[in-house]
CHARMM internal coordinates of N, CA and C (Angstrom, degrees):
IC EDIT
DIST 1 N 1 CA 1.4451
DIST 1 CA 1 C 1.5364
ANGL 1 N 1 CA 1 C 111.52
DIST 1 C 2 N 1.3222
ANGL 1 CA 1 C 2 N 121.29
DIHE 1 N 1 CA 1 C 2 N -42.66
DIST 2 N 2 CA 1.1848
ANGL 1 C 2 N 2 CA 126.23
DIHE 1 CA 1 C 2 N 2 CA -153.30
DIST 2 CA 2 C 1.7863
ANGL 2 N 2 CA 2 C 104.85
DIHE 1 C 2 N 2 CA 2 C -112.27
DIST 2 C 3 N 0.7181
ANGL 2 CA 2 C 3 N 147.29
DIHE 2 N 2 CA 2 C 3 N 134.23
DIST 3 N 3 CA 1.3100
ANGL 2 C 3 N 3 CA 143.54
DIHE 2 CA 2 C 3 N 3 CA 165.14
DIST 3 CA 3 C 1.6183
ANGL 3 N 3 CA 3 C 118.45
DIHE 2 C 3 N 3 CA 3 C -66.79
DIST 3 C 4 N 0.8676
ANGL 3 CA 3 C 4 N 133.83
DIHE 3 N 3 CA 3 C 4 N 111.81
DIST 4 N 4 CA 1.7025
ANGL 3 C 4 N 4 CA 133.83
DIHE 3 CA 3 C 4 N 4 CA -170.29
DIST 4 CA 4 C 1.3280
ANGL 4 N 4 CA 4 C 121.02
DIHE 3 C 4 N 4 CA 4 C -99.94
DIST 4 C 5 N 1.5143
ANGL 4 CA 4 C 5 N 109.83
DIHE 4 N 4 CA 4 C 5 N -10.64
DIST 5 N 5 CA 1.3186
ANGL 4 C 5 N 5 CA 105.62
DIHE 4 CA 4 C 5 N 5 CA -172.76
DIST 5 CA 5 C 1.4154
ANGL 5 N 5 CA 5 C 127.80
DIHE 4 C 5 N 5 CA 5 C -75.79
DIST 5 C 6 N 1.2390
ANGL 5 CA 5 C 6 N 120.53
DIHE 5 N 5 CA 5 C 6 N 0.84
DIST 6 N 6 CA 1.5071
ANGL 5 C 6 N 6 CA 116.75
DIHE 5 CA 5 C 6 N 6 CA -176.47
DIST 6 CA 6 C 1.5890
ANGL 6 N 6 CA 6 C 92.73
DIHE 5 C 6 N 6 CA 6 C -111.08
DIST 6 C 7 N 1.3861
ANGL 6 CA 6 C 7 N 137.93
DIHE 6 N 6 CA 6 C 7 N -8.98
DIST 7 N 7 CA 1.2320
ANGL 6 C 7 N 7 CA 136.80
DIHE 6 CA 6 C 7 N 7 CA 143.14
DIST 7 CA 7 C 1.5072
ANGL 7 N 7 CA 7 C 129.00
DIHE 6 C 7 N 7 CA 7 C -36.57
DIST 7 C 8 N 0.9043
ANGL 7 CA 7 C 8 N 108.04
DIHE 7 N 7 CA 7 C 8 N -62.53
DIST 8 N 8 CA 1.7280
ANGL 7 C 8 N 8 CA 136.00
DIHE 7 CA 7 C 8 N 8 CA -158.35
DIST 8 CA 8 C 1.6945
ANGL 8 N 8 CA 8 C 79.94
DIHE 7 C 8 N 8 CA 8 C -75.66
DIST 8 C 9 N 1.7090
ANGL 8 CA 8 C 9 N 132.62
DIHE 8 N 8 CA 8 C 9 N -42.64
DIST 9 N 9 CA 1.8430
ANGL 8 C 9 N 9 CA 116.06
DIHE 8 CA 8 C 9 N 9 CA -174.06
DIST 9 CA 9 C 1.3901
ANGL 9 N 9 CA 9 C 94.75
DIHE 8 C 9 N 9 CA 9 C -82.61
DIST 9 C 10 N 1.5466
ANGL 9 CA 9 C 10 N 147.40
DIHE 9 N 9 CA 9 C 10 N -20.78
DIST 10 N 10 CA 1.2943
ANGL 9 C 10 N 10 CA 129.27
DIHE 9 CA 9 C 10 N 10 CA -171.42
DIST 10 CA 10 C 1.6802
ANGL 10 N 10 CA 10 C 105.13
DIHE 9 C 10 N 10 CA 10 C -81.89
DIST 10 C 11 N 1.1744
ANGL 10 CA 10 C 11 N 92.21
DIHE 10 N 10 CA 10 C 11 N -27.91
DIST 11 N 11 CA 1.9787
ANGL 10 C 11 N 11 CA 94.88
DIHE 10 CA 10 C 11 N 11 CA -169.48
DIST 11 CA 11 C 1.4464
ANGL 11 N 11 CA 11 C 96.56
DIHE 10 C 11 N 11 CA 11 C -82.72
DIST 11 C 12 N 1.2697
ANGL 11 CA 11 C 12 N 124.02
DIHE 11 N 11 CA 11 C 12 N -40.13
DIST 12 N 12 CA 1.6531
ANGL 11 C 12 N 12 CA 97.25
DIHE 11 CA 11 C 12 N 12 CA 157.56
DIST 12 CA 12 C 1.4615
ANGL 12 N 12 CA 12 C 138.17
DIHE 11 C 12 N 12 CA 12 C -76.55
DIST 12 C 13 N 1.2764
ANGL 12 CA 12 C 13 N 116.50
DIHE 12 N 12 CA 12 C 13 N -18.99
DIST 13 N 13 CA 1.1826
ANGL 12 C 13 N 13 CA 115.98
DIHE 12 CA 12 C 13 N 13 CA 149.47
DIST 13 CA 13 C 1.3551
ANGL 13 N 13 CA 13 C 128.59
DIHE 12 C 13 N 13 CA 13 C -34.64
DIST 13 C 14 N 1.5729
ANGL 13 CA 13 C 14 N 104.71
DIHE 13 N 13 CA 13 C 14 N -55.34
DIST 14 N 14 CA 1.6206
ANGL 13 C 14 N 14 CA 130.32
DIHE 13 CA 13 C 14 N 14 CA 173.35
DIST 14 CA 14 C 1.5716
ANGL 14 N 14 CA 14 C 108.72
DIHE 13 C 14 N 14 CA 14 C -36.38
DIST 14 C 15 N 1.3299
ANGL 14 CA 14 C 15 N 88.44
DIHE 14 N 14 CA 14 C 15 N -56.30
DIST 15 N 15 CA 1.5603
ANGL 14 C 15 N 15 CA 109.73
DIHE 14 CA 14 C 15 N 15 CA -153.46
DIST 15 CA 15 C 2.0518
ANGL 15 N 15 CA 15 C 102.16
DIHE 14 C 15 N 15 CA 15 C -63.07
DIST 15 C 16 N 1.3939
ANGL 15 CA 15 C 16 N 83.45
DIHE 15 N 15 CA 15 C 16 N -49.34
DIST 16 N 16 CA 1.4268
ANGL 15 C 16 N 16 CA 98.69
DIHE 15 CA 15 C 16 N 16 CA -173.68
DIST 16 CA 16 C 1.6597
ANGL 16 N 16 CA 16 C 115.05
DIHE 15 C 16 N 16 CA 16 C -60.10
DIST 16 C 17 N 1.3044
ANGL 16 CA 16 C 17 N 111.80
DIHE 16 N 16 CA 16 C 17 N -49.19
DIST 17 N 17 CA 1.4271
ANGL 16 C 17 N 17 CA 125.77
DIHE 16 CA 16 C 17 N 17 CA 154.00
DIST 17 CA 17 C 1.5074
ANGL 17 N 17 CA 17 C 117.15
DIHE 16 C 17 N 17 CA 17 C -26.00
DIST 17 C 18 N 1.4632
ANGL 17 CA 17 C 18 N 117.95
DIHE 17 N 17 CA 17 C 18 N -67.36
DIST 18 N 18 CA 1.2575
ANGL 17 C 18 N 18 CA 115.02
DIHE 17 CA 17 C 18 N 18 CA 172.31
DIST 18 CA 18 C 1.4224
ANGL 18 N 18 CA 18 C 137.96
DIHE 17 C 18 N 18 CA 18 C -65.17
DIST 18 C 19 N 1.6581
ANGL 18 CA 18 C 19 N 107.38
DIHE 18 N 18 CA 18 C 19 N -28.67
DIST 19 N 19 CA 1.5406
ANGL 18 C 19 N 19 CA 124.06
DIHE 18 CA 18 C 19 N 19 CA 165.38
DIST 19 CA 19 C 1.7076
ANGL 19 N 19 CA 19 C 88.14
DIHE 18 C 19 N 19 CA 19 C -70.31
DIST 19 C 20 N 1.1343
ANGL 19 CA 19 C 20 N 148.38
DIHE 19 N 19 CA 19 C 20 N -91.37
DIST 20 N 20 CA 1.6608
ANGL 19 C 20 N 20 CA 130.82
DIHE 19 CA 19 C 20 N 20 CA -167.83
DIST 20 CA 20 C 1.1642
ANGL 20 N 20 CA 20 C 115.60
DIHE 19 C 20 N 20 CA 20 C -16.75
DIST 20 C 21 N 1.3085
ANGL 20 CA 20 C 21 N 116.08
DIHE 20 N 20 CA 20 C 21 N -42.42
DIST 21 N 21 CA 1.6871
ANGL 20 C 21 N 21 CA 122.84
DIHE 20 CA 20 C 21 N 21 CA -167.36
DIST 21 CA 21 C 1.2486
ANGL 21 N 21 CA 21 C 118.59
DIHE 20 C 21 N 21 CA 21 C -62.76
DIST 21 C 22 N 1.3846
ANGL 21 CA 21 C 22 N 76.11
DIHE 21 N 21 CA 21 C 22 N -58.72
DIST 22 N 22 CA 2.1488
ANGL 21 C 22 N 22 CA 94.64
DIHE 21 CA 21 C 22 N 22 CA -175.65
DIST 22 CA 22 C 1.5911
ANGL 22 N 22 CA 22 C 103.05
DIHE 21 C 22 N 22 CA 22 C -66.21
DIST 22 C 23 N 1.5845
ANGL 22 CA 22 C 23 N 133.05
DIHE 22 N 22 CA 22 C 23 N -23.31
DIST 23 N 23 CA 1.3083
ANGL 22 C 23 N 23 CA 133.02
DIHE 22 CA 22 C 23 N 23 CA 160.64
DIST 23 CA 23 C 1.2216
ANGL 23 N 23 CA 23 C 122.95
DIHE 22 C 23 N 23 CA 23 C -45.34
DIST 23 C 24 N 1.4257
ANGL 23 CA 23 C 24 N 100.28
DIHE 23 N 23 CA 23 C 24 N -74.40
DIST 24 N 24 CA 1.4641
ANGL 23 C 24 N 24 CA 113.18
DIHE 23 CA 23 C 24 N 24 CA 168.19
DIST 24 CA 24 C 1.8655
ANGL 24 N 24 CA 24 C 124.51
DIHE 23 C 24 N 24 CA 24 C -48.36
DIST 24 C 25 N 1.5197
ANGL 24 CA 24 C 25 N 114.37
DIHE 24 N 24 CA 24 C 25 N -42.33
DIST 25 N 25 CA 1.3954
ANGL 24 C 25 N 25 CA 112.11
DIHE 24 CA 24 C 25 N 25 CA 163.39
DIST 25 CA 25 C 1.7832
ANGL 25 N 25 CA 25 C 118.83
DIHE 24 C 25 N 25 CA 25 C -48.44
DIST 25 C 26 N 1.6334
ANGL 25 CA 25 C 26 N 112.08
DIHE 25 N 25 CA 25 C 26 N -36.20
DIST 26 N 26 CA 1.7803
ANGL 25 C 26 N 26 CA 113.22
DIHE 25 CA 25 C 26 N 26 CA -168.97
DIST 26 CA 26 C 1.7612
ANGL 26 N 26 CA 26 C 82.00
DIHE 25 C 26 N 26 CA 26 C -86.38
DIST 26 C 27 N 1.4149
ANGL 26 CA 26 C 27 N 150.96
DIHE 26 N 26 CA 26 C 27 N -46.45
DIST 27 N 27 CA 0.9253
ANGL 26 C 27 N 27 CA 120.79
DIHE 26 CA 26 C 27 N 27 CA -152.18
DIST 27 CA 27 C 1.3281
ANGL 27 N 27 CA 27 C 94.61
DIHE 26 C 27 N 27 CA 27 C -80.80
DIST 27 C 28 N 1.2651
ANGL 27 CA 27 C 28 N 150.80
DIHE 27 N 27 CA 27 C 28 N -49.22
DIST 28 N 28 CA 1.7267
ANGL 27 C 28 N 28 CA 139.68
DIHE 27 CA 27 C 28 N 28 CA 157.71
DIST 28 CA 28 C 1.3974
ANGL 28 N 28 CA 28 C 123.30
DIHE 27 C 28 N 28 CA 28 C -33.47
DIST 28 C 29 N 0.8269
ANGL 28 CA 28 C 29 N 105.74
DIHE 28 N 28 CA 28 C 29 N -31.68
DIST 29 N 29 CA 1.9681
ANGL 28 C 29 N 29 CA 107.48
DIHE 28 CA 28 C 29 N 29 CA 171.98
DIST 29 CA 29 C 1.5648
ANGL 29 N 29 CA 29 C 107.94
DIHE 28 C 29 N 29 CA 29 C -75.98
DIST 29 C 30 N 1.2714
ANGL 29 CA 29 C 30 N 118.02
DIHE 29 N 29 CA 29 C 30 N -71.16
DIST 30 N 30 CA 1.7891
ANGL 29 C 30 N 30 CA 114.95
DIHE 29 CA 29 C 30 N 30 CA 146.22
DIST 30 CA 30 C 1.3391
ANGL 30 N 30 CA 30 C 121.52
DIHE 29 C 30 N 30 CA 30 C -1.45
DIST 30 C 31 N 1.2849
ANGL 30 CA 30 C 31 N 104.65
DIHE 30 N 30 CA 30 C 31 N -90.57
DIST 31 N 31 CA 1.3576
ANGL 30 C 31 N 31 CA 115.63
DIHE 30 CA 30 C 31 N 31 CA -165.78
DIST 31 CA 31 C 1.5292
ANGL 31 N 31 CA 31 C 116.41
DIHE 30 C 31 N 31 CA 31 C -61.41
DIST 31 C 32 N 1.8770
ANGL 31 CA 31 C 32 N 118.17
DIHE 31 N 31 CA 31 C 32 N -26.21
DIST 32 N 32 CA 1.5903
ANGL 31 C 32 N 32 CA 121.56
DIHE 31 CA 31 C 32 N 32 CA 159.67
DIST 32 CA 32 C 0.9399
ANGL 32 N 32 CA 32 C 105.29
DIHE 31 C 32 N 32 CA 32 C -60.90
DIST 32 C 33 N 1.6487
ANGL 32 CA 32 C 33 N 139.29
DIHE 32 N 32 CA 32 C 33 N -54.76
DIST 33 N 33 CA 1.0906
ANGL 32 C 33 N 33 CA 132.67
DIHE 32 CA 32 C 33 N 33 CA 165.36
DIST 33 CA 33 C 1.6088
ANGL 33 N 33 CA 33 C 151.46
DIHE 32 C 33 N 33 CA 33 C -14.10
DIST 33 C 34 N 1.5884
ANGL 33 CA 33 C 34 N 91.19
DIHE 33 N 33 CA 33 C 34 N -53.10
DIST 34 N 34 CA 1.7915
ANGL 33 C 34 N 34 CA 115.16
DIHE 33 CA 33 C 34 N 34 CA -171.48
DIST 34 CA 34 C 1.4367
ANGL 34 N 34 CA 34 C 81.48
DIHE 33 C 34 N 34 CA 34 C -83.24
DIST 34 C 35 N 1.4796
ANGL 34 CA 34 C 35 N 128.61
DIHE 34 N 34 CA 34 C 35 N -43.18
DIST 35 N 35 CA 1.4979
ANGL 34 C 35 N 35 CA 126.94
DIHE 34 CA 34 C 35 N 35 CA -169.49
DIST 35 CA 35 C 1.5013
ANGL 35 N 35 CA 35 C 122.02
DIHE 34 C 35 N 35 CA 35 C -40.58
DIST 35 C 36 N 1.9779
ANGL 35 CA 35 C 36 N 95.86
DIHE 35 N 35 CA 35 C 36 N -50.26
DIST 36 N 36 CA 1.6641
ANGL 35 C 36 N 36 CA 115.84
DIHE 35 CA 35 C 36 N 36 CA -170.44
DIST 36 CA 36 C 1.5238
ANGL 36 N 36 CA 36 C 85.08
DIHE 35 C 36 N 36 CA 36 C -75.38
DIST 36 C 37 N 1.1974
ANGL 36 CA 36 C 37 N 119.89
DIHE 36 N 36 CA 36 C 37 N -48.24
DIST 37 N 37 CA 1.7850
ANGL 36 C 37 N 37 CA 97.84
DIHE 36 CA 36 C 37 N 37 CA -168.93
DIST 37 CA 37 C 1.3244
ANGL 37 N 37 CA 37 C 126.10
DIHE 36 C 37 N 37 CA 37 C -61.85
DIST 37 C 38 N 1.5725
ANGL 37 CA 37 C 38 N 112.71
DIHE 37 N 37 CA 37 C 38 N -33.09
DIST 38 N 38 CA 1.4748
ANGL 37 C 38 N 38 CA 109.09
DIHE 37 CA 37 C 38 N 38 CA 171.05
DIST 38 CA 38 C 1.5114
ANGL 38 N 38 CA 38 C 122.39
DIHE 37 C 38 N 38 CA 38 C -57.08
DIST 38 C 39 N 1.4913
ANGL 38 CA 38 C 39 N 92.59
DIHE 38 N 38 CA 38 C 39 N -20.86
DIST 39 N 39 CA 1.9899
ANGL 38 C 39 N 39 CA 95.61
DIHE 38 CA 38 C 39 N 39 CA -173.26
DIST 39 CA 39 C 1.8759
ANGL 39 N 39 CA 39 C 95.60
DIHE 38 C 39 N 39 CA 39 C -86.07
DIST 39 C 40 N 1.0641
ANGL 39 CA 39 C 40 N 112.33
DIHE 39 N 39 CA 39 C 40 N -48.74
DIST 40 N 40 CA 1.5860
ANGL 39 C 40 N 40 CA 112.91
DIHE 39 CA 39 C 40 N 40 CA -172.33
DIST 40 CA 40 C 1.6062
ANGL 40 N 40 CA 40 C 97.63
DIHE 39 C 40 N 40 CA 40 C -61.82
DIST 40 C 41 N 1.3538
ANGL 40 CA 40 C 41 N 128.63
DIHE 40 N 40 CA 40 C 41 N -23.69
DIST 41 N 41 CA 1.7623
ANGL 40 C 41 N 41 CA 104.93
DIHE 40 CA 40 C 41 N 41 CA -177.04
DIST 41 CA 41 C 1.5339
ANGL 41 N 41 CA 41 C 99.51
DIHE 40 C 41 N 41 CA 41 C -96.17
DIST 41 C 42 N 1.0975
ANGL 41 CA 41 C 42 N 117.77
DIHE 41 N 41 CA 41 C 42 N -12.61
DIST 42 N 42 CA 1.7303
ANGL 41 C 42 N 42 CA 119.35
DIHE 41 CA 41 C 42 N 42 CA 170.47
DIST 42 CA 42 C 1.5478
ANGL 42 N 42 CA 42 C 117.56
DIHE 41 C 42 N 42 CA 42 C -55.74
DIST 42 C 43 N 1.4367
ANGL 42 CA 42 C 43 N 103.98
DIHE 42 N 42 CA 42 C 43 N -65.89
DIST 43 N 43 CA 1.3433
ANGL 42 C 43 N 43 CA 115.15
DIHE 42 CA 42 C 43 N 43 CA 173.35
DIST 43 CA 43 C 1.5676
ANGL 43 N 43 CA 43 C 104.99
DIHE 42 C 43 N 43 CA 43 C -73.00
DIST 43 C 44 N 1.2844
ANGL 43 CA 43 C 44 N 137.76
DIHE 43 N 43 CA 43 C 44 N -31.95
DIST 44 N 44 CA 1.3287
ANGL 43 C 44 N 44 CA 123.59
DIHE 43 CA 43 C 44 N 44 CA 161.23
DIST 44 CA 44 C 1.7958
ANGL 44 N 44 CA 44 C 123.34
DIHE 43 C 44 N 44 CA 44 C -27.29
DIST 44 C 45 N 1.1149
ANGL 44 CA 44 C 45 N 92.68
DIHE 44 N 44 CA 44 C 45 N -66.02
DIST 45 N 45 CA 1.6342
ANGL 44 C 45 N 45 CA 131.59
DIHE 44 CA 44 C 45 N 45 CA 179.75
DIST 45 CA 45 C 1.5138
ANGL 45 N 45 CA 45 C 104.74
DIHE 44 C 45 N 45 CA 45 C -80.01
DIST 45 C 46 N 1.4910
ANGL 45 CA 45 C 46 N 123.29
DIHE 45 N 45 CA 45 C 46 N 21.61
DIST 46 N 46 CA 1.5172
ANGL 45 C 46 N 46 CA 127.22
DIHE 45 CA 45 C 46 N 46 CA 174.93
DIST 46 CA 46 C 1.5905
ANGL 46 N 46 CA 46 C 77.18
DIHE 45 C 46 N 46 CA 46 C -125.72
DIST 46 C 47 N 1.2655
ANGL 46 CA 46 C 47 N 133.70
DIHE 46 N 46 CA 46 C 47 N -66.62
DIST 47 N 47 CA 1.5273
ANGL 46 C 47 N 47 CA 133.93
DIHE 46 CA 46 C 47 N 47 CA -150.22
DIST 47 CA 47 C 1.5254
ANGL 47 N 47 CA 47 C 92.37
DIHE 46 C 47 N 47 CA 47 C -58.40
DIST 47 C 48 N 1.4588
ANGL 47 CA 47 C 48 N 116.94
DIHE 47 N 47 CA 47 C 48 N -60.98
DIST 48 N 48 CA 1.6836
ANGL 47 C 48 N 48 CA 108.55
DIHE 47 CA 47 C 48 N 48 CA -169.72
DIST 48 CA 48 C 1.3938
ANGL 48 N 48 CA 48 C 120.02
DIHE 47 C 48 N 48 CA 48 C -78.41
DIST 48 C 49 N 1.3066
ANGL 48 CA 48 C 49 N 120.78
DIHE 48 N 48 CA 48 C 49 N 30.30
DIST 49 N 49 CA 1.3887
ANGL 48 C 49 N 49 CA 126.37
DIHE 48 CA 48 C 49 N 49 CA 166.87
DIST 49 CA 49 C 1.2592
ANGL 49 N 49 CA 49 C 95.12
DIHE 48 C 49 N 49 CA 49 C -129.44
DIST 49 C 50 N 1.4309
ANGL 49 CA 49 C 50 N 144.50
DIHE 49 N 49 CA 49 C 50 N -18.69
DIST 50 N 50 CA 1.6987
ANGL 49 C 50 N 50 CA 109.11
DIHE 49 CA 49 C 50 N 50 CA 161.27
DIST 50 CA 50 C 1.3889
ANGL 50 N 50 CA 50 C 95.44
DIHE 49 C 50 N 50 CA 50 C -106.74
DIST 50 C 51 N 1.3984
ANGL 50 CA 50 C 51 N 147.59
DIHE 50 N 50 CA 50 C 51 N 7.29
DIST 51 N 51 CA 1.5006
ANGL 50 C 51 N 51 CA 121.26
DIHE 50 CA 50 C 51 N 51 CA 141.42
DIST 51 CA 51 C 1.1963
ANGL 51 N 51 CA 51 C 102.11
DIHE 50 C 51 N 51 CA 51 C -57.13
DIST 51 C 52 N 1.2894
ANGL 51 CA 51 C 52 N 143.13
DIHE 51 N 51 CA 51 C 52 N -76.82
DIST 52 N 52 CA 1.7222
ANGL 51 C 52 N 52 CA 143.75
DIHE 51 CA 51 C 52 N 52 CA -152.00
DIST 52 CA 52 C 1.8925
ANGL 52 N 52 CA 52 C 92.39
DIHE 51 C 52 N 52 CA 52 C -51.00
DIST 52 C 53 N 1.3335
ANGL 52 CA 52 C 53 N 117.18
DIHE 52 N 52 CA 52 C 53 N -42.05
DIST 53 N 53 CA 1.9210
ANGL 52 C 53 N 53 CA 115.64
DIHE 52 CA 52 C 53 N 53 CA -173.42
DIST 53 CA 53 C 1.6479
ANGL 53 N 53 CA 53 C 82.94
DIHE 52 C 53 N 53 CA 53 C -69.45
DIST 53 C 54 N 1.1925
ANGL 53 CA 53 C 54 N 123.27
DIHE 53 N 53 CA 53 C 54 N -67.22
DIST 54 N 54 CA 1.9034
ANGL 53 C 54 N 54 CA 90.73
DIHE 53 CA 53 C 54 N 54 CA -176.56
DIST 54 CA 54 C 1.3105
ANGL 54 N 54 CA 54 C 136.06
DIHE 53 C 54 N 54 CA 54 C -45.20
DIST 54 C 55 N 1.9626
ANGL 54 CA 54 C 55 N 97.24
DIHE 54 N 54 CA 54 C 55 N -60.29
DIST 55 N 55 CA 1.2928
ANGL 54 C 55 N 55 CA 104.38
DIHE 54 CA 54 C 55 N 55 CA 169.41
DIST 55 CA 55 C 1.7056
ANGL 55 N 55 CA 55 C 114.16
DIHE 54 C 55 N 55 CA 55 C -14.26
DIST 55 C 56 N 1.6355
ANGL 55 CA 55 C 56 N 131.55
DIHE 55 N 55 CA 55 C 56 N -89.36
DIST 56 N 56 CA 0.9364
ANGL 55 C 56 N 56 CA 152.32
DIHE 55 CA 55 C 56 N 56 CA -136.72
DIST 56 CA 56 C 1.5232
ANGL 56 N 56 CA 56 C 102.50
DIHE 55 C 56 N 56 CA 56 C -100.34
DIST 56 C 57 N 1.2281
ANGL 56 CA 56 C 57 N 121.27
DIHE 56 N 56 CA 56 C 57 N -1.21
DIST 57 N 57 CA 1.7676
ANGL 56 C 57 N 57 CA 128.55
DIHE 56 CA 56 C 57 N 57 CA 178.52
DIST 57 CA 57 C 1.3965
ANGL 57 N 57 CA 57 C 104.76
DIHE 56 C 57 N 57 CA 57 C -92.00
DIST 57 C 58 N 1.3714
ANGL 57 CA 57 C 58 N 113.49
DIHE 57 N 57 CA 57 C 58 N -40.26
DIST 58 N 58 CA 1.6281
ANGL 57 C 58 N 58 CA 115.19
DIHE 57 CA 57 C 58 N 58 CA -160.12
DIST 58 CA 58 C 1.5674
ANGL 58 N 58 CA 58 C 98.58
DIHE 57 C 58 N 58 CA 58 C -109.21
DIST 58 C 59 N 1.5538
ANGL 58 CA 58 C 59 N 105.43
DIHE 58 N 58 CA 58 C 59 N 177.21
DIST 59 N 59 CA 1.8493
ANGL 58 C 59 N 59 CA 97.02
DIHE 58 CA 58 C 59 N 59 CA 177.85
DIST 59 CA 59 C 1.7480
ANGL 59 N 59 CA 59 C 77.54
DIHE 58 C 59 N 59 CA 59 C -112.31
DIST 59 C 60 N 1.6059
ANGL 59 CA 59 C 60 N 82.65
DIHE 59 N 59 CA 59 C 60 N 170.47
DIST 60 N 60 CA 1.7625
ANGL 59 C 60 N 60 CA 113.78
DIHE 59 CA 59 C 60 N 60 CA 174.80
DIST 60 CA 60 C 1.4860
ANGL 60 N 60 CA 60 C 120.01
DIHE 59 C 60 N 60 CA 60 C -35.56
DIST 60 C 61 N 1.8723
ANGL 60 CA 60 C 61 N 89.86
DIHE 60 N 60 CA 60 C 61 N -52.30
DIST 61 N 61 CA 1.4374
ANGL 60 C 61 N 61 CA 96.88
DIHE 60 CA 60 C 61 N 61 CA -179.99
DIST 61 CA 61 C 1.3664
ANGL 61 N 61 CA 61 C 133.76
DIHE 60 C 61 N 61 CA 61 C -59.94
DIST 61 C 62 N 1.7626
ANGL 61 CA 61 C 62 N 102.68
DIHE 61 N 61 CA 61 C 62 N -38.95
DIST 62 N 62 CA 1.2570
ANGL 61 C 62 N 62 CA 103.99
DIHE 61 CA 61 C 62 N 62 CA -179.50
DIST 62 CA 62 C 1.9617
ANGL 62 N 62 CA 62 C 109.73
DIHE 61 C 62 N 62 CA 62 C -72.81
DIST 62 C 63 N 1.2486
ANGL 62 CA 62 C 63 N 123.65
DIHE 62 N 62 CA 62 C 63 N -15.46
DIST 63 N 63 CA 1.0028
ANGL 62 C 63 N 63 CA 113.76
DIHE 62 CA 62 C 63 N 63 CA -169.29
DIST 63 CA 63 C 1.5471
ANGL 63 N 63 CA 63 C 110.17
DIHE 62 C 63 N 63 CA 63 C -91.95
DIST 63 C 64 N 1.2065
ANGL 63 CA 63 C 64 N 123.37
DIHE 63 N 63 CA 63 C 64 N -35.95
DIST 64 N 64 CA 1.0931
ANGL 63 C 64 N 64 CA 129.02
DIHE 63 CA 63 C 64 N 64 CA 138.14
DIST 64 CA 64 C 1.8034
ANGL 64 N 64 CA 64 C 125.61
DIHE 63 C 64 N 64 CA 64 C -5.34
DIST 64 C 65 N 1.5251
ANGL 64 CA 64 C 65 N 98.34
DIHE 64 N 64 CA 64 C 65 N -58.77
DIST 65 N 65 CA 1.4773
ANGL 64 C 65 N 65 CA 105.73
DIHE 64 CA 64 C 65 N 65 CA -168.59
DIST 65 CA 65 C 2.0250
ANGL 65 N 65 CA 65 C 97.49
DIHE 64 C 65 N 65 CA 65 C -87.60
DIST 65 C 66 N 1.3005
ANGL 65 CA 65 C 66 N 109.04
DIHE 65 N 65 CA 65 C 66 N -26.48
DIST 66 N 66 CA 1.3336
ANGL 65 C 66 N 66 CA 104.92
DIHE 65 CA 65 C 66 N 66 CA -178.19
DIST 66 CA 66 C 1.5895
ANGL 66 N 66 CA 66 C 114.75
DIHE 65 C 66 N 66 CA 66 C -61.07
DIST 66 C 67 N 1.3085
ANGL 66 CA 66 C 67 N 104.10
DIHE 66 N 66 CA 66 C 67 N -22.96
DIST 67 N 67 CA 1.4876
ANGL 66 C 67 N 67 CA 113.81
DIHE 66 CA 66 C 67 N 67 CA -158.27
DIST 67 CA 67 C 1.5682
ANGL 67 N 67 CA 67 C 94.68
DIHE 66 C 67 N 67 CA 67 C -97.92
DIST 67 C 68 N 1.1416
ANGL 67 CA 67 C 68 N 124.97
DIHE 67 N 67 CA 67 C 68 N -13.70
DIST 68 N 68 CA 1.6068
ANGL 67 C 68 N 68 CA 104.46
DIHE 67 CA 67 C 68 N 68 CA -165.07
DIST 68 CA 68 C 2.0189
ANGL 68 N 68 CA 68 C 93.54
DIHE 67 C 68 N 68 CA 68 C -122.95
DIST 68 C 69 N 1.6716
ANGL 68 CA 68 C 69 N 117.11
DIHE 68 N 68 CA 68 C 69 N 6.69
DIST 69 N 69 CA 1.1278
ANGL 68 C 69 N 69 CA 109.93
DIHE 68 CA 68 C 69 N 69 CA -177.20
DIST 69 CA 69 C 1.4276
ANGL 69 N 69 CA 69 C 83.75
DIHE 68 C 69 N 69 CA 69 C -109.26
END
COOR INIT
IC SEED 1 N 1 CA 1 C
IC BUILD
């Protein structure tokens, strides 16, 4: 009765549309991702290089007293 064929190219269109989407959403989630990690191992690697410059700047004792005044 009905002719279907210009159906069957919009619903893949559809289809295809939404597989692009959801592509494009994981490569943006990714790429925010790798972003936050580059900043969290930066400042990672900022905290344990001026702990280690305290560590080895100050003696025991004085740090000792910093920590409990």
């Amino acid at each position: 009765m009905w002719n279907n064929k210009g159906s069957t190219l919009i619903e893949s269109l559809f289809a295809f549309e939404i597989f692009i989407s959801i592509l494009i959403l994981f490569v943006s989630l990714f790429s925010v991702l790798y972003e936050k990690e580059i900043i969290v191992n930066e400042k990672y690697q900022y905290l344990l290089e001026k702990e280690g410059d305290f560590t080895y700047t100050a003696d025991y004792t004085e740090i000792i007293e910093k920590v409990l005044h």
